[in-house]
VEXNU-114581 format. One record per residue: residue in one letter; residue number from 1; chain; z, x, y of N, C-alpha, C in turn. Coordinates in Angstrom, 1 decimal. Atoms other than C-alpha are relative to their C-alpha. Example, Ala and Ser with C-alpha at 12.3 -4.5 7.8 and 13.67 -1.06 7.14 Angstrom:
2
(site 'a', 1, 'A', (0.0, 0.9, -1.2), (7.8, 12.3, -4.5), (0.0, 0.9, 1.2))
(site 's', 2, 'A', (0.0, -0.9, -1.1), (7.1, 13.7, -1.1), (0.8, -0.8, 1.1))
***
This chain:
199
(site 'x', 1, 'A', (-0.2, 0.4, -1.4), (-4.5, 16.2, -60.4), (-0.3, 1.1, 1.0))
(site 'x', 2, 'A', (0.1, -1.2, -0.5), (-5.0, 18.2, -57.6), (0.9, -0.7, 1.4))
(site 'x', 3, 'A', (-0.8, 0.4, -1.0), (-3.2, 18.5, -54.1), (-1.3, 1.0, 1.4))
(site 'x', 4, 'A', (0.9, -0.4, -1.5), (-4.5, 19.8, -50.3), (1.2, 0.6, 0.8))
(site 'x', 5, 'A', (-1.5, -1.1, -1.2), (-2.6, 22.7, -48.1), (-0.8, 0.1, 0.7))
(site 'x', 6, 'A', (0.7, -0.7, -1.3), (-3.7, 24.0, -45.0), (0.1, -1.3, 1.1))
(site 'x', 7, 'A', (0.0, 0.5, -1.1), (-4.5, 22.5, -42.1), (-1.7, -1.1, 0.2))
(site 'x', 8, 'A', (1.5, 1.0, -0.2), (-7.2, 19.3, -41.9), (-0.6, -0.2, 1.4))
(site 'x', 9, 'A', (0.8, 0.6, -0.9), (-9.4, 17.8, -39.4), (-0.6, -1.7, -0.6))
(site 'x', 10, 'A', (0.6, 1.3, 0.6), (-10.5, 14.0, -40.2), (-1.1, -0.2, 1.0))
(site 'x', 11, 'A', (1.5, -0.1, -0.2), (-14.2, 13.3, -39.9), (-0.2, -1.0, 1.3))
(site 'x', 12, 'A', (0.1, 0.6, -1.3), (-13.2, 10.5, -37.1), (-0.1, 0.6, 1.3))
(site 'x', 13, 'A', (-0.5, -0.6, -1.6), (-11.8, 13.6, -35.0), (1.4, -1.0, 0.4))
(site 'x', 14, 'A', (-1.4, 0.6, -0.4), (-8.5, 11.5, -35.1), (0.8, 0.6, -0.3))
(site 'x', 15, 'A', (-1.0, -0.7, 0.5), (-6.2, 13.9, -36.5), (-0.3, 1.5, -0.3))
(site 'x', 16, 'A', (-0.7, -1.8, 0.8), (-5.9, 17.7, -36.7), (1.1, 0.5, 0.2))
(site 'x', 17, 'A', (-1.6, -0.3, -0.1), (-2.5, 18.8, -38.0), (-0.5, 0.4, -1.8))
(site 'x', 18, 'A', (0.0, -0.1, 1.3), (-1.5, 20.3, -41.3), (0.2, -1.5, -1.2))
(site 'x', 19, 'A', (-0.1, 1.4, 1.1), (-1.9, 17.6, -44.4), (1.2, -0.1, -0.6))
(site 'x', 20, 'A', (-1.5, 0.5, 0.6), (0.7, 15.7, -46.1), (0.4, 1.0, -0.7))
(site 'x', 21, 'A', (-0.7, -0.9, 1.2), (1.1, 17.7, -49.0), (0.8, 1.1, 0.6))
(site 'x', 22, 'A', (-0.2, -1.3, -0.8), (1.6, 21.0, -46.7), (1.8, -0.5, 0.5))
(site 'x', 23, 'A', (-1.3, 0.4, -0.7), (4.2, 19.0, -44.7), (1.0, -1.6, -0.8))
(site 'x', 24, 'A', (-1.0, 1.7, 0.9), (5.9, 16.1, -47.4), (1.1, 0.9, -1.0))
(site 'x', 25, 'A', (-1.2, -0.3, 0.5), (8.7, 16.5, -49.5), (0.2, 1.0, -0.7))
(site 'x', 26, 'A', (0.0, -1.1, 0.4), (8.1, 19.5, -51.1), (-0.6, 1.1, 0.9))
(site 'x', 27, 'A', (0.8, -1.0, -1.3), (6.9, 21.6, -48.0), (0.5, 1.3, -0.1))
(site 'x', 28, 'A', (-0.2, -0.4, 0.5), (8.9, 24.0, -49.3), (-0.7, 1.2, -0.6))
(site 'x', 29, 'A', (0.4, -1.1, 1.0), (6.9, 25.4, -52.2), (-1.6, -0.2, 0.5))
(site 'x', 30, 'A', (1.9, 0.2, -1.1), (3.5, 23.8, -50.1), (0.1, 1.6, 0.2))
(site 'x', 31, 'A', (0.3, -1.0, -0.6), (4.3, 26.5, -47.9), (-0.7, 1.6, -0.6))
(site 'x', 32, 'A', (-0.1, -1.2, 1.1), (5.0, 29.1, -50.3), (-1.6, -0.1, -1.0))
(site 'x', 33, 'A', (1.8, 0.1, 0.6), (1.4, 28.2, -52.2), (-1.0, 0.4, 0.6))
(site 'x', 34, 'A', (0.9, -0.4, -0.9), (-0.3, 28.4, -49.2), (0.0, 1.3, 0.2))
(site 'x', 35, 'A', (-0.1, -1.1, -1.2), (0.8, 31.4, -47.9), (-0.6, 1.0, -1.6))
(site 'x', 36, 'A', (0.7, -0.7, 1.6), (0.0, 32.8, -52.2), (-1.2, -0.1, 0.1))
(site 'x', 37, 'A', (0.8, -0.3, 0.1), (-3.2, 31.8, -51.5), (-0.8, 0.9, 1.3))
(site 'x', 38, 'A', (0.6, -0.9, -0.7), (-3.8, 33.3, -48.3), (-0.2, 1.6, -0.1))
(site 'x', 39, 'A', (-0.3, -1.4, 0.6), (-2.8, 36.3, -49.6), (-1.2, 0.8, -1.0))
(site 'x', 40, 'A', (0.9, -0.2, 0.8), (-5.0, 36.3, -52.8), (-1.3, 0.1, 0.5))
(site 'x', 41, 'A', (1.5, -0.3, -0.4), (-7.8, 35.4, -50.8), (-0.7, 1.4, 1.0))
(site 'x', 42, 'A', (0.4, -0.8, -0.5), (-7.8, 38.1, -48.8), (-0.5, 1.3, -0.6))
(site 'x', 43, 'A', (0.2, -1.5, 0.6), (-7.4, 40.9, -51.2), (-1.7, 0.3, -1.2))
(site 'x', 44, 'A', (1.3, 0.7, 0.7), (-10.4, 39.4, -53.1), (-1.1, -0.1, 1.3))
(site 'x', 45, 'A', (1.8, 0.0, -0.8), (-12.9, 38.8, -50.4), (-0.1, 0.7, 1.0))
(site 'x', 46, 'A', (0.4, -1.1, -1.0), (-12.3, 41.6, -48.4), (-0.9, 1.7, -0.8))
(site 'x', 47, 'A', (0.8, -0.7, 0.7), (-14.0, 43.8, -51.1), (-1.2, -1.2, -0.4))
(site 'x', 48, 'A', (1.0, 0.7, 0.0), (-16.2, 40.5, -52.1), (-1.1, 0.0, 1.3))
(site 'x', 49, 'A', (0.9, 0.1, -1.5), (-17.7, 40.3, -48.5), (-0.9, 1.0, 0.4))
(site 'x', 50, 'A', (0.9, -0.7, -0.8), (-19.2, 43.3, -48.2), (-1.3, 0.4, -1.5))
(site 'x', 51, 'A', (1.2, 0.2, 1.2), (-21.6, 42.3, -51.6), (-0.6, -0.9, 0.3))
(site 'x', 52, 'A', (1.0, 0.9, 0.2), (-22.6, 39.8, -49.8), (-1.5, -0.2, 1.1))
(site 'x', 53, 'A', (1.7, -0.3, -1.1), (-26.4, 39.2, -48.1), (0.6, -0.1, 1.8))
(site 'x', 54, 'A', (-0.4, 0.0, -1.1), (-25.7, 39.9, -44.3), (0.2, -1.4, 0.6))
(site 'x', 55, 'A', (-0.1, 1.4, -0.6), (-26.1, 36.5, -43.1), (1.4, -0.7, -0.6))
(site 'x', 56, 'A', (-1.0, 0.5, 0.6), (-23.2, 35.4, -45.1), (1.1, 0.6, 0.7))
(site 'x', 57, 'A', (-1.2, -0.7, -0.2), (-20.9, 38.3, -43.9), (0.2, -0.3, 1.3))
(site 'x', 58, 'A', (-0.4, 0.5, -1.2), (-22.1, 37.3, -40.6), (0.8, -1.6, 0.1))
(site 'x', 59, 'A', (-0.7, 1.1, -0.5), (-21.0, 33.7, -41.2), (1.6, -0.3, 0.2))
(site 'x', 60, 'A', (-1.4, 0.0, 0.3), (-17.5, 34.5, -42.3), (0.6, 0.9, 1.3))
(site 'x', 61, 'A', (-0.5, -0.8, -1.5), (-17.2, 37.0, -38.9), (0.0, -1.2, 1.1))
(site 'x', 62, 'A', (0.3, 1.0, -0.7), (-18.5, 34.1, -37.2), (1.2, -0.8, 0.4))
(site 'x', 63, 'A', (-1.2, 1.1, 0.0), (-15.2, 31.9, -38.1), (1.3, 0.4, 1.1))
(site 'x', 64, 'A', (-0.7, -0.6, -0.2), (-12.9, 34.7, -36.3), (0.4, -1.3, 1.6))
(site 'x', 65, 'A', (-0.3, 0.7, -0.8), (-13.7, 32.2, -33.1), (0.7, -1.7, 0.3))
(site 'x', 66, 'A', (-1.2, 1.1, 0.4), (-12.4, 29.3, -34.4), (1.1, -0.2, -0.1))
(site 'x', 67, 'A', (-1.6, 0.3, 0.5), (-9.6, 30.2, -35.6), (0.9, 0.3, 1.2))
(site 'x', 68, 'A', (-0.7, -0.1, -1.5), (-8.6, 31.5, -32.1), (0.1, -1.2, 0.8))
(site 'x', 69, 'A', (0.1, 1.3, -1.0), (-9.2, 27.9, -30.5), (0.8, -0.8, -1.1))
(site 'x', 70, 'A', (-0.7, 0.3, 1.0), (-7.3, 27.2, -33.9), (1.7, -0.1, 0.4))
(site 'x', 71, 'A', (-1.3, -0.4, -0.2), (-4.3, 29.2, -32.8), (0.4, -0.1, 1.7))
(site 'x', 72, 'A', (-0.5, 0.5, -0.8), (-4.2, 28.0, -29.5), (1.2, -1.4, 0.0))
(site 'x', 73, 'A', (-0.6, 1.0, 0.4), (-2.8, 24.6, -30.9), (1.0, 0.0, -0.7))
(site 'x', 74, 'A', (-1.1, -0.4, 1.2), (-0.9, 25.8, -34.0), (0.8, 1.1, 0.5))
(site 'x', 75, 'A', (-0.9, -0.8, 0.3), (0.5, 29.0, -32.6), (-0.2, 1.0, -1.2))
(site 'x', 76, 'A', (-0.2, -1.0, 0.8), (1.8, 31.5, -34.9), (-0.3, -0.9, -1.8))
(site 'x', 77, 'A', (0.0, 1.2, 1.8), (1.5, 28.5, -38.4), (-1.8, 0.6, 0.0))
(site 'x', 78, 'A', (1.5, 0.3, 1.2), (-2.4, 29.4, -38.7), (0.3, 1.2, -0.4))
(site 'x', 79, 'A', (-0.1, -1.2, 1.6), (-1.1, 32.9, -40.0), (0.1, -0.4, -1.4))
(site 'x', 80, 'A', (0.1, 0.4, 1.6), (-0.7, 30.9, -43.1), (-1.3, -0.4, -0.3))
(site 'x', 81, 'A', (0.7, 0.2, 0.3), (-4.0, 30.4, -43.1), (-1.3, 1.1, -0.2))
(site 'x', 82, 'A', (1.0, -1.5, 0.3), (-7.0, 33.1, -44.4), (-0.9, -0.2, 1.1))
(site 'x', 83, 'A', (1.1, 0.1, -1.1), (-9.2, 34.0, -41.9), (-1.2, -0.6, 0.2))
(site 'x', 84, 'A', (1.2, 0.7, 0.1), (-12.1, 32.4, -43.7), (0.2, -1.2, -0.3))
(site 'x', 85, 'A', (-0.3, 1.6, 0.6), (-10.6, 29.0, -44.7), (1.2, -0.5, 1.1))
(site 'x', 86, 'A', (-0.7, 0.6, -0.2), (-8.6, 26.5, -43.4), (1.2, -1.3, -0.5))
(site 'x', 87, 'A', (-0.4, 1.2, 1.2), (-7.9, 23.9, -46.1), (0.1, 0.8, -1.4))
(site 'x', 88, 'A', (0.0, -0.7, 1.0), (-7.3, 24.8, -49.5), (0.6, -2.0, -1.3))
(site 'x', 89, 'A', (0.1, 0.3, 1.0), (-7.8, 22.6, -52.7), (0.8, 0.0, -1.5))
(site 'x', 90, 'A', (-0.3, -0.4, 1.4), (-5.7, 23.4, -56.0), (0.0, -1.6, -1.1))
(site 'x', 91, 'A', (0.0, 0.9, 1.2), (-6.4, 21.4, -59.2), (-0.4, 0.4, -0.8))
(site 'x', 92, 'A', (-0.7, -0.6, 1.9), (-5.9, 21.7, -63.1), (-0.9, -1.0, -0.7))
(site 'x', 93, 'A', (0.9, 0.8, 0.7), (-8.8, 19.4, -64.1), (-1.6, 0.3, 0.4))
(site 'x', 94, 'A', (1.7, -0.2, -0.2), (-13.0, 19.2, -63.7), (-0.2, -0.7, 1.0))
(site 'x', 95, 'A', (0.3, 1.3, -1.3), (-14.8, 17.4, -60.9), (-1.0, -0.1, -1.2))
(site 'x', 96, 'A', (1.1, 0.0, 1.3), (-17.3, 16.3, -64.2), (-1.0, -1.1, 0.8))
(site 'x', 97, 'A', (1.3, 0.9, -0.5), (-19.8, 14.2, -61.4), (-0.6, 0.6, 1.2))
(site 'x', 98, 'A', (0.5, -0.7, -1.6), (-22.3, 15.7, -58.5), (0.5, -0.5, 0.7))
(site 'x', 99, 'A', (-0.2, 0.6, -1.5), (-21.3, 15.8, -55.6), (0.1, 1.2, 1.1))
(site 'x', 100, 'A', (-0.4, -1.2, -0.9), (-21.1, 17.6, -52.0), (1.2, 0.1, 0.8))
(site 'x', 101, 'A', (-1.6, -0.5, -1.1), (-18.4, 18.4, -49.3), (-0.7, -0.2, 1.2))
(site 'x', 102, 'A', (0.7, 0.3, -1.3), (-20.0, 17.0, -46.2), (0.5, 0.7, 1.2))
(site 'x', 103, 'A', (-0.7, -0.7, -1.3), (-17.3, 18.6, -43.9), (0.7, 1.5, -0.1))
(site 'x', 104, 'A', (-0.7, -1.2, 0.9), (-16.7, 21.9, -45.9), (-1.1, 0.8, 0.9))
(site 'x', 105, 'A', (0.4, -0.8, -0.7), (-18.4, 24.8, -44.2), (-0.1, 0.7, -1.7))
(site 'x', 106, 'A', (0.2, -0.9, 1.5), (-19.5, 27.5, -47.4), (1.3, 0.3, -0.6))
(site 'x', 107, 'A', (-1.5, 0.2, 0.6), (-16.4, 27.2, -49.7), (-0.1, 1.4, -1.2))
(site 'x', 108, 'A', (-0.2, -0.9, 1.1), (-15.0, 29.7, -52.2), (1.1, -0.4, -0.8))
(site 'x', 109, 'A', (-0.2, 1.0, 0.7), (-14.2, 28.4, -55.1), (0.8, 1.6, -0.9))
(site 'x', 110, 'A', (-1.0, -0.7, 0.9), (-11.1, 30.7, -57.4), (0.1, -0.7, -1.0))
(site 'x', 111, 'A', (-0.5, 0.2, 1.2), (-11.1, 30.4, -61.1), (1.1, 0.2, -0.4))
(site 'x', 112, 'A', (-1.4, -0.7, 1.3), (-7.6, 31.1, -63.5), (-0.2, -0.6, -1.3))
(site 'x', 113, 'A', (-0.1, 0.7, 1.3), (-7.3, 30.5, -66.6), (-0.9, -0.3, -0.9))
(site 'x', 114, 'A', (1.3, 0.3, 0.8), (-10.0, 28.8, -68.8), (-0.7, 0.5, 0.6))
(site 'x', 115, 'A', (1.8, -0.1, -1.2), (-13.7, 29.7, -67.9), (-0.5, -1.7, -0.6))
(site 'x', 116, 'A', (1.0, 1.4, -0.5), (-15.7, 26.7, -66.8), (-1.5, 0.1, 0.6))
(site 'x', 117, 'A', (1.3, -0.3, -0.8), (-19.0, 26.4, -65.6), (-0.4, -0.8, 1.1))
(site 'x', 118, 'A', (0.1, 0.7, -1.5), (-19.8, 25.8, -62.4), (-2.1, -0.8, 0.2))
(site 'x', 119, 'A', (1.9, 0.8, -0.3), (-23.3, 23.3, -62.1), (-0.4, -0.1, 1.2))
(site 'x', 120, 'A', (0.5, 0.3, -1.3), (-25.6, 23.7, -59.5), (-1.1, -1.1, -0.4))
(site 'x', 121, 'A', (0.5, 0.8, 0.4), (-27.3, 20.4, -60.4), (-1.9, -0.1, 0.6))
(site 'x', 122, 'A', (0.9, 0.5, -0.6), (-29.7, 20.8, -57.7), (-1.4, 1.2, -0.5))
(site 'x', 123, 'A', (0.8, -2.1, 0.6), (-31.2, 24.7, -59.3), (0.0, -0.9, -1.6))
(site 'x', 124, 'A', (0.2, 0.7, 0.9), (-30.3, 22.6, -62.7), (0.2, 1.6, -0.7))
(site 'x', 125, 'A', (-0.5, -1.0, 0.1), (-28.7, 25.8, -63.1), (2.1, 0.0, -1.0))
(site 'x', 126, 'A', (-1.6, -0.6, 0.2), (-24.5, 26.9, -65.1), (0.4, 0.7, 0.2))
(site 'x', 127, 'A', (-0.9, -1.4, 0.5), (-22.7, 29.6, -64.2), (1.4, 0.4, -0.4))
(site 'x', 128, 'A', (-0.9, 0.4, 0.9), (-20.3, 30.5, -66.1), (1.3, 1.0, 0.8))
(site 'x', 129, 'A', (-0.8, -0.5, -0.8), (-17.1, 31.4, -64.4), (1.0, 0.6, -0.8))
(site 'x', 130, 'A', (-1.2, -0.5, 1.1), (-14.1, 33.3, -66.6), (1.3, 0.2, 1.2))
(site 'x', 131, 'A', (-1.8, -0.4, -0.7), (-10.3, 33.9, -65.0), (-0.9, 1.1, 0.8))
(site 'x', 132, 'A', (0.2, -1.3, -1.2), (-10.4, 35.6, -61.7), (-1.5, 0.2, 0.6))
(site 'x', 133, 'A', (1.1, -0.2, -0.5), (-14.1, 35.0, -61.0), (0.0, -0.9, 1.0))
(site 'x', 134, 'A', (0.0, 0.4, -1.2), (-15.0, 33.8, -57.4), (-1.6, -0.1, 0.1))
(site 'x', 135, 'A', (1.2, 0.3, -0.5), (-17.8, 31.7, -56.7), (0.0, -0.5, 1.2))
(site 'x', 136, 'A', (0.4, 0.3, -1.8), (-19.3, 31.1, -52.7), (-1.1, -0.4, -0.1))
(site 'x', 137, 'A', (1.3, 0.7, 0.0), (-21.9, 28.5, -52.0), (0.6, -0.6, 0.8))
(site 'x', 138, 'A', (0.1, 1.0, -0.9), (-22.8, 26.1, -49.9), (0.7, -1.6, -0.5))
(site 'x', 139, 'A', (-0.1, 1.8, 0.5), (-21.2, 22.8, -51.1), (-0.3, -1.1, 1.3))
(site 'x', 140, 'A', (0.6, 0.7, -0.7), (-22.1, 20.8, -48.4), (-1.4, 0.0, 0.0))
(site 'x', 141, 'A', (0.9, 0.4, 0.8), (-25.4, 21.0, -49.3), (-0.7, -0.3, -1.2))
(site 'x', 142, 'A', (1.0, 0.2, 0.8), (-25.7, 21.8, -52.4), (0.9, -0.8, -1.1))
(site 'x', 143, 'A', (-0.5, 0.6, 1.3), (-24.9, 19.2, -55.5), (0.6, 0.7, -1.0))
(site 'x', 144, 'A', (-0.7, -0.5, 1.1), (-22.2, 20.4, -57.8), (0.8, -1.0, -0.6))
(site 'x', 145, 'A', (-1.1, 0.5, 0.9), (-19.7, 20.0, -60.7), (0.3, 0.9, -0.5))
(site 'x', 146, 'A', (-0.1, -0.6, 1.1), (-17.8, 21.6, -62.9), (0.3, -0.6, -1.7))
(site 'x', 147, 'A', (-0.5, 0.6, 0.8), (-17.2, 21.4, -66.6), (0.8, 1.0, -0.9))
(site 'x', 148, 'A', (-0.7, -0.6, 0.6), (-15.2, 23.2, -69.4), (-1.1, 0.6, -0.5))
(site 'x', 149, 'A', (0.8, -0.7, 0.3), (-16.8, 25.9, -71.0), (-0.2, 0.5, -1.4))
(site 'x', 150, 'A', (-0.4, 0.6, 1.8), (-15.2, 25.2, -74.2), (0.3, -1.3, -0.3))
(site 'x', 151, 'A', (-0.6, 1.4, -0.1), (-14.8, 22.0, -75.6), (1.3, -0.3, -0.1))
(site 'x', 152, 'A', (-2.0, 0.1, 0.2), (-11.2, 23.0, -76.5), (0.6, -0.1, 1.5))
(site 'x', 153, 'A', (-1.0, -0.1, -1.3), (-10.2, 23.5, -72.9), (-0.3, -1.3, 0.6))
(site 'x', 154, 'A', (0.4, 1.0, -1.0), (-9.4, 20.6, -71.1), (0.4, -0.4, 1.3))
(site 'x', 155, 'A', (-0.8, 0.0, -1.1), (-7.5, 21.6, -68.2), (-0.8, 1.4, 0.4))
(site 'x', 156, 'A', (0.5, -1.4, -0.5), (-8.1, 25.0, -66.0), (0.8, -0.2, 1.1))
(site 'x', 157, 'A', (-0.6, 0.1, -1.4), (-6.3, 26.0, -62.5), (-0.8, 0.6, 0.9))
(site 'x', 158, 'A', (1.3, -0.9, -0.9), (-8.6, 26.8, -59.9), (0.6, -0.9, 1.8))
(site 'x', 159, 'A', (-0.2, 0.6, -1.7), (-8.3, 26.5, -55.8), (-1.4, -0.3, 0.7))
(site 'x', 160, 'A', (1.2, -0.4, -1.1), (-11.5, 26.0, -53.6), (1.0, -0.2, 1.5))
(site 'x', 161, 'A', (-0.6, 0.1, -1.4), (-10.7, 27.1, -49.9), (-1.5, -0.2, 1.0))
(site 'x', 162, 'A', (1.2, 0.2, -1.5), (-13.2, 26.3, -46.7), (0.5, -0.5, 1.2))
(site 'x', 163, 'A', (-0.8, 0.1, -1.5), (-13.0, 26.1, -43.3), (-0.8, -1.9, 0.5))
(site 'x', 164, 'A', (0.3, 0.9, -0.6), (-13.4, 22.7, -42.1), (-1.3, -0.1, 1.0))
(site 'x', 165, 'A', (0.9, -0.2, -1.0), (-16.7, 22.0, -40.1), (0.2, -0.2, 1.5))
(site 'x', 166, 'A', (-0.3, 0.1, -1.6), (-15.2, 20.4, -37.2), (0.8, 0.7, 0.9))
(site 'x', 167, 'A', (0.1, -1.2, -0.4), (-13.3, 23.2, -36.8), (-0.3, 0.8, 0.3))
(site 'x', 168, 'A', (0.7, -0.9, -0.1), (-15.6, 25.3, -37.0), (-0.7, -0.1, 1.1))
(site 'x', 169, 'A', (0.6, -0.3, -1.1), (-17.6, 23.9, -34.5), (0.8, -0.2, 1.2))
(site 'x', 170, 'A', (-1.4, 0.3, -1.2), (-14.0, 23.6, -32.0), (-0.2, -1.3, 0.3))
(site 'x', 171, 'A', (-0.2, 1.0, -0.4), (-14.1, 20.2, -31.9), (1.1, -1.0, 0.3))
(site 'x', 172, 'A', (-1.7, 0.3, -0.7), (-10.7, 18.9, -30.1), (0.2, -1.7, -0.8))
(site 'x', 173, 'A', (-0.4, 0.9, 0.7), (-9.2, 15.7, -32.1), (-0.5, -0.8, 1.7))
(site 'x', 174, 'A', (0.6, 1.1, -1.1), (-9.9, 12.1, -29.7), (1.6, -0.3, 0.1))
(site 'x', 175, 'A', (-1.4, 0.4, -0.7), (-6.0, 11.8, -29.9), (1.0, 0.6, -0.5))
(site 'x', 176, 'A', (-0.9, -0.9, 0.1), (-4.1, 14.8, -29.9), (0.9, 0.1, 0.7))
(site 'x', 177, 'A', (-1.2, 0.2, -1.4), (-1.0, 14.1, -27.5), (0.9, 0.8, -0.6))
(site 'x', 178, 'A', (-1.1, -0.4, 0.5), (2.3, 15.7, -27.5), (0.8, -0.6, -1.3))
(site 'x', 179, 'A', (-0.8, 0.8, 0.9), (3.9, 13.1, -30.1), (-0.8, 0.1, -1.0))
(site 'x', 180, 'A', (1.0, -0.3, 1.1), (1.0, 13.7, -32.4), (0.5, 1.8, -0.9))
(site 'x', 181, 'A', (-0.6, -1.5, 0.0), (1.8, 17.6, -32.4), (1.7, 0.4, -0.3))
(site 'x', 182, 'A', (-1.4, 0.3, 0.0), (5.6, 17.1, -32.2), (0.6, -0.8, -1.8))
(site 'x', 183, 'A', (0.0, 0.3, 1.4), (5.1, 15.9, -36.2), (-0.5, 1.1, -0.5))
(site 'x', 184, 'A', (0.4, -1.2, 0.7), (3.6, 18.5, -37.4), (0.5, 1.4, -0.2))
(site 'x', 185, 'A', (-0.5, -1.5, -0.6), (5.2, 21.6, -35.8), (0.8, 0.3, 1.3))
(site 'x', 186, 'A', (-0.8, -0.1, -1.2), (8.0, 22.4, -33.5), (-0.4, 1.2, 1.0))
(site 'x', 187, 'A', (0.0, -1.0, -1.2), (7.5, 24.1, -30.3), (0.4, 1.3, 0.1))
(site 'x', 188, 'A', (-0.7, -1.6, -0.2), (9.9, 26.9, -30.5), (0.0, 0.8, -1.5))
(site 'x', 189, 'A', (0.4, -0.8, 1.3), (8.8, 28.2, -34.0), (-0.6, 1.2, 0.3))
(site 'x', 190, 'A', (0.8, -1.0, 0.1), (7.9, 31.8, -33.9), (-0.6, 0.6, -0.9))
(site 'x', 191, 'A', (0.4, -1.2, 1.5), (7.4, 32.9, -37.3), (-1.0, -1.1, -0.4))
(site 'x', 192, 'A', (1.0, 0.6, 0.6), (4.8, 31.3, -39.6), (0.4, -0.9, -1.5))
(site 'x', 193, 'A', (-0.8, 0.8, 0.8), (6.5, 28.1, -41.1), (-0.2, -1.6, 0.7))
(site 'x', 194, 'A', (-0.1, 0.9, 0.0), (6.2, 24.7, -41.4), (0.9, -0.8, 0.7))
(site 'x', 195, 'A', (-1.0, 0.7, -0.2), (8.2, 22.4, -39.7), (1.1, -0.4, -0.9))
(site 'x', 196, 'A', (-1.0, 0.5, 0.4), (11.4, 22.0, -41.2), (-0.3, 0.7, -2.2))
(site 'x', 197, 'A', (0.3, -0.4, 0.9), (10.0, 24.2, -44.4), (1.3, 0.9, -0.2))
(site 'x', 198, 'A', (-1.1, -0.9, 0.0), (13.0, 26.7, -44.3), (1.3, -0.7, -0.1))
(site 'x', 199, 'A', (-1.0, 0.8, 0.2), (15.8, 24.0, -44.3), (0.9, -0.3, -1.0))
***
């Protein structure tokens, strides 16, 4: 199975607010997951980032403005979120069919556990991932999957995080009102918590 933390955007532009999972009956340990991976991601791609081709390092500097027209809305809640991502992915199984992320911005994708190989279908390419390896690519453009890398394994725990694109390019929801906002996150929250996550 897999679940979704962070903070979405829907492709209509009808809804940005944190996702169910983030904010449903277990918001709780959401929180607490999220805030594990913002963490991990940081300590990881702030030595990964500077191996990568300039253009990349600039696209990830790039996001810095986002997230400030981010934190106009949310306040002090996008601290739970990595500087380079917005959403975050966790699942304990394969995606075993191509496919892209049409509204994913360059994603980084966190192995644990088994190694798997990550297929670039479109290179017709495997690479082979082991615990703790971090792959970054474009999934929005380019066709992937993964599969097991043994035939014994048939589970693995892995997160991919990315920043939303309509975020990225600040594009304001079509019906963001007070009572929309007033679900998601209370007004007088200072610290970096969920509505009703601490309760």
């Amino acid at each position: 199975g897999n679940f979704e933390l962070g903070i979405y955007h829907s492709q209509g532009n009808s809804y940005l607010g944190f996702t169910k999972d983030t904010k449903g009956a277990h918001r709780e340990e959401a929180v607490k997951l999220l805030d594990w991976a913002r963490q991990h991601s940081k300590d990881f791609l702030l030595t990964t980032k500077t191996l990568l081709p300039e253009q990349w390092q600039h696209n990830m500097d790039s996001q810095k403005a986002p997230m400030e027209w981010l934190h106009r809305y949310f306040g002090n809640q996008t601290h739970l979120l990595c500087p380079w991502w917005t959403t975050t992915t966790f699942f304990d199984s394969f995606t075993g069919f191509p496919h892209t992320d049409p509204d994913h911005q360059p994603s980084f994708l966190f192995n644990f556990g088994a190694p798997c190989h990550l297929v670039l279908h479109d290179y017709n390419i495997k690479v082979h991932l082991d615990h703790l390896d971090i792959a970054i690519f474009n999934t929005n453009t380019v066709r992937h999957s993964t599969q097991a890398a043994d035939n014994d394994n048939t589970e693995r725990w892995a997160f991919s995080a990315f920043f939303r694109s309509r975020i990225y390019a600040e594009k304001g929801p079509s019906q963001l009102g007070e009572q929309l906002l007033g679900t998601v996150l209370d007004p007088n929250i200072t610290t970096t918590r969920v509505r009703g996550a601490n309760k």
